[in-house]
N, C-alpha and C positions, 0 to 999 in steps of 0.2 A: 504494500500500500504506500503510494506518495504522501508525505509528509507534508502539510501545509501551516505554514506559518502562522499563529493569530493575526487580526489586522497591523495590530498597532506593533507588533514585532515586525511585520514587514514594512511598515514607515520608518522605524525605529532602523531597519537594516538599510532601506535605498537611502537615507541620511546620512548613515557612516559611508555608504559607497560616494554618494552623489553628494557634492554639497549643496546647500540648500539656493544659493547664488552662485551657479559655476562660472569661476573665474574667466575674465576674458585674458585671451594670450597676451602679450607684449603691444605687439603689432597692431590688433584691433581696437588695444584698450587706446594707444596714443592716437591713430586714427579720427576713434570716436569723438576723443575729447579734440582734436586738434580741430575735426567741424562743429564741435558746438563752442568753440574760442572765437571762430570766424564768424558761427549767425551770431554770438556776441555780442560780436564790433561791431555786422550791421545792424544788430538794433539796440546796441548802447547799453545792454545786460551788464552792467558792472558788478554784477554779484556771481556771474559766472566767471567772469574775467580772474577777478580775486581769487578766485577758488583752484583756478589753473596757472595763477604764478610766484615765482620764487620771489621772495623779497627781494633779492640781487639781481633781477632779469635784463637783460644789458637788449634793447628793444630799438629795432631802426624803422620805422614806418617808408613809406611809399613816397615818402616827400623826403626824405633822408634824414627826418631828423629824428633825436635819440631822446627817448623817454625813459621814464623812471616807472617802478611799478604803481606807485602815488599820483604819477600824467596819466596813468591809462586807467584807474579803478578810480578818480574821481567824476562822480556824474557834471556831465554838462547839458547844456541847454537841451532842451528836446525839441528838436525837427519840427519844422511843420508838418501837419495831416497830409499832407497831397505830395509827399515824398516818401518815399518807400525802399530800401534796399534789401535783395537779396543774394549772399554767396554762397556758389556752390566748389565744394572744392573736385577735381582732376588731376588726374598724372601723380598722382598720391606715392610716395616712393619713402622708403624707411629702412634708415642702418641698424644695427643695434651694435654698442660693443658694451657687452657688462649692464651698467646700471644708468649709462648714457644712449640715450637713441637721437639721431640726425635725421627730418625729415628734408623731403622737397614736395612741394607740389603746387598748382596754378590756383586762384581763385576766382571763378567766372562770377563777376557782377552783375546783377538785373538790379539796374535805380529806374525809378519811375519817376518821373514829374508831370504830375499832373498826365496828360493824355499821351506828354512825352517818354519816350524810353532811350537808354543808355546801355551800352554793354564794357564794359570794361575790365580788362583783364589785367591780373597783378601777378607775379610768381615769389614764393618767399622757400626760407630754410625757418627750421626750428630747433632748435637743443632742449629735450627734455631729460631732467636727473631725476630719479629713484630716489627720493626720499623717506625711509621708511618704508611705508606701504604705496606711497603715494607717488606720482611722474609726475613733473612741476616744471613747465617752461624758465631754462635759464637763458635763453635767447633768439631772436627771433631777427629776420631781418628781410625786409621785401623792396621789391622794385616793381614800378607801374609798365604793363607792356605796352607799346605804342602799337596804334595803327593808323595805316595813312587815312587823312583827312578824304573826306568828300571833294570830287574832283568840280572844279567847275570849269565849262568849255570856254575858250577864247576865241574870236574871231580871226580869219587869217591877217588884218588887220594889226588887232591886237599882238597877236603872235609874232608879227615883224617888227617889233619897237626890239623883241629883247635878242633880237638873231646877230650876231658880232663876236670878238673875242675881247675876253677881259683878264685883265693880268694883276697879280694880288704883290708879285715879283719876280724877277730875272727869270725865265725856267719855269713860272708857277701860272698857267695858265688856263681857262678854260672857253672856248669855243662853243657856242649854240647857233645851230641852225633849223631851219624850218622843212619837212617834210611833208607837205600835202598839208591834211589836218592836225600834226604830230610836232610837238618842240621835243630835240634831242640836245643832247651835252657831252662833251667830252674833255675829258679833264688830261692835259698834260698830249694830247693825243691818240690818248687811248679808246678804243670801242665807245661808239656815244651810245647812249642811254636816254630812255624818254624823258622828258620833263612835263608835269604837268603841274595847274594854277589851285591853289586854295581859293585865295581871293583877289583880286589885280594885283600884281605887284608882287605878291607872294606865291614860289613855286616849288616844288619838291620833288623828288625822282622816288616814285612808285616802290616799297619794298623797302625806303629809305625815312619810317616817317618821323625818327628824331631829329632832320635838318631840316633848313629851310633855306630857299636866295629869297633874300630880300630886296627887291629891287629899289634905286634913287635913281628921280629925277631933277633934271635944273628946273628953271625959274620958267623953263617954256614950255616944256613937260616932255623935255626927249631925256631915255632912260639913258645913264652917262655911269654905271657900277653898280655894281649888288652887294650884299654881306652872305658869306657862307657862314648860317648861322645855325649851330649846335648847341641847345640848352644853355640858350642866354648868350652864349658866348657865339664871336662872330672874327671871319677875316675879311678887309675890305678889298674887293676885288672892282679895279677903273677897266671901264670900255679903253681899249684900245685900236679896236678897227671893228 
């Protein structure tokens, strides 16, 4: 005859086997937590925030600058109603050595304003230590991904103001000319590359959306140099033919 356990000796046995919360591994537990750090941020949950960091957390945001754990767990102003963020995170990737784990992974943004919407992508690293029982971010550090702007069409008109070559110095040149409906650039003589406009004046090469040429004009409005301008920073390049 099989032998059957009373009830509550078989509770009492799948207890000892199972525990009553089984553990999440390594990997899913910093995972979990590393996306509820992120809907956090977007919605300003400063009591999760707290709860995932180290008092020493050495924190670079998206704008470069560097926070204390005190910048990011004190409540600030709250949003208007007709703004809405959500992150989701991708490309989720996780080292472990020991009681330190290194993640990477993308944060896809959905902001909403109003009827408008926003996609914005950031990519960060994160350092969580093993405290105890506990993984507790001691460092974080993201950068905003760029993509190129909305193109706007110029006319062939337009598009003959900026066709010439410009020289920033001796050797350091770049050449645009006009193809049909297509502004191209070539830097030094090298393979040109398409050029298209943001907004008059301002043009960027496709693939490339952290620069910009900024174009100047004189007093008559013929285009006479640009700036190759990289996050803030610029070279000033004069029409020379």
């Amino acid at each position: 005859m099989r032998y059957v356990l009373p009830y509550a000796m078989t509770l009492l046995a799948v207890a000892v086997i199972t525990p009553a919360h089984a553990e999440e591994d390594v990997a899913t537990l910093i995972r979990r937590q590393s996306q509820e750090f992120s809907d956090a941020s977007a919605s300003n949950d400063t009591a999760t925030l707290a709860k995932y960091l180290d008092d020493r957390v050495v924190f670079i945001n998206e704008g470069g600058d560097i926070a204390t754990r005190k910048d990011i767990v004190t409540p600030g102003p709250a949003g208007p109603k007709s703004v809405s963020n959500h992150l989701v995170q991708t490309d989720f990737n996780i080292e472990i050595h020991g009681n330190v784990a290194v993640t990477s992974f993308t944060d896809n943004a959905t902001v909403k304003v109003g009827d408008q919407t926003m996609k914005p992508r950031f990519r960060s690293t994160e350092v969580w230590l093993q405290e105890g029982k506990q993984w507790l971010m001691i460092s974080s550090q993201t950068v905003a991904l760029s993509d190129d702007p909305p193109a706007h069409a110029l006319t062939a008109n337009e598009m003959d103001q900026y066709v010439g070559t410009y020289e920033a110095a001796p050797g350091m040149s770049v050449t645009i000319t006009r193809q049909g409906s297509q502004l191209f650039s070539a830097t030094h003589g090298a393979k040109a590359t398409p050029l298209q406009a943001e907004v008059r004046d301002v043009l960027f090469t496709p693939g490339q959306p952290r620069a910009r040429r900024v174009f100047e004009r004189d007093d008559h409005g013929k285009v006479i140099g640009f700036y190759s301008r990289r996050e803030g920073h610029g070279v000033e390049f004069r029409k020379v033919g």
